[in-house]
C-alpha positions in Angstrom: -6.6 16.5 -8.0 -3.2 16.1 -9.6 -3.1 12.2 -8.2 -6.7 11.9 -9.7 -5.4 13.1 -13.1 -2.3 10.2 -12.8 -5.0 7.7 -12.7 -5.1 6.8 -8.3 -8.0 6.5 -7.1 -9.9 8.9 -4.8 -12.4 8.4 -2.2 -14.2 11.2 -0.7 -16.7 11.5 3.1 -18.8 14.2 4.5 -17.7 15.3 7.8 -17.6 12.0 9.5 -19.0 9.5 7.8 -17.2 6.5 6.2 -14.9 7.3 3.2 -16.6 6.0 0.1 -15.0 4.9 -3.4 -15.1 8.3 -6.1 -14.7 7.3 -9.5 -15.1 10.6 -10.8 -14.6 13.3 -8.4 -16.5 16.6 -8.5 -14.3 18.4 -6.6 -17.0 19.9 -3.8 -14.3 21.1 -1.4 -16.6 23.5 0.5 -18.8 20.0 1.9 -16.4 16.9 1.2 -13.2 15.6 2.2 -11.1 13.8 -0.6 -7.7 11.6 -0.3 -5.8 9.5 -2.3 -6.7 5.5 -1.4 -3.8 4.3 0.5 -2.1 1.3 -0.8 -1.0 -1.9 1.3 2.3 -1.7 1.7 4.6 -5.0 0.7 7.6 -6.3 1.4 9.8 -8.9 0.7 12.0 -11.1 3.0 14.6 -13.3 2.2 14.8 -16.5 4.4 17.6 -18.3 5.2 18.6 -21.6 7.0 18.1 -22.1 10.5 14.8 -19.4 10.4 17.3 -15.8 9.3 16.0 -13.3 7.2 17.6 -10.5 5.8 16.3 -6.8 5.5 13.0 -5.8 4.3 13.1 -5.2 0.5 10.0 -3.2 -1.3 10.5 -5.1 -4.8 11.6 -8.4 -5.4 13.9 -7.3 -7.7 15.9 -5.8 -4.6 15.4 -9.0 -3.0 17.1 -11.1 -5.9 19.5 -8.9 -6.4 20.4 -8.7 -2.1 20.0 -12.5 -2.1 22.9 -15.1 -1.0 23.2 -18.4 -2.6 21.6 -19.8 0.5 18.5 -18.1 0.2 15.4 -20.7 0.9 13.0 -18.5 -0.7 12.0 -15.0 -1.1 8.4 -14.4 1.1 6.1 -11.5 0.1 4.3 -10.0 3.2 1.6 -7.8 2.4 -0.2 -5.5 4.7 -3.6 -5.8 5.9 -5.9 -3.7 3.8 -8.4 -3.7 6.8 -6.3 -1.2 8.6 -7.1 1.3 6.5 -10.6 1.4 6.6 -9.9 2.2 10.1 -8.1 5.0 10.0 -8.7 8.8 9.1 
């Protein structure tokens, strides 16, 4: 409830159905199951000459700030939101 109120969003499913987007949940513990919608995760690598990268940053910020002068370019990898809807 307390993630709802912050403004993520909430899906909800009955037993074992498919979870299904909840704009505005009513809160019906005693027959529904509620969860915050997982976000993808990203990341961001920096590449380097002859195919290195460095660690995994989660802002590009970090990965500016991590970056040596030789950096190619900074990739954003982003995870396949896909997954999700098969899990739980």
């Amino acid at each position: 409830m307390q993630a709802a109120e912050a403004g993520a969003k909430i899906r909800f499913r009955s037993g074992c159905s498919e979870w299904e987007p909840c704009a505005h949940p009513l809160w019906e513990w005693g027959s529904l199951d509620y969860e915050v919608v997982p976000e993808p995760l990203v990341i961001w690598l920096n590449e380097y000459p002859d195919r290195e990268f460095s660690l995994a940053y989660l802002s590009l910020a970090a990965a500016d700030a991590a970056a040596a002068s030789c950096r190619i370019r900074c990739i954003r990898f982003v995870e396949d939101s896909a997954a999700f809807n098969m899990e739980s």
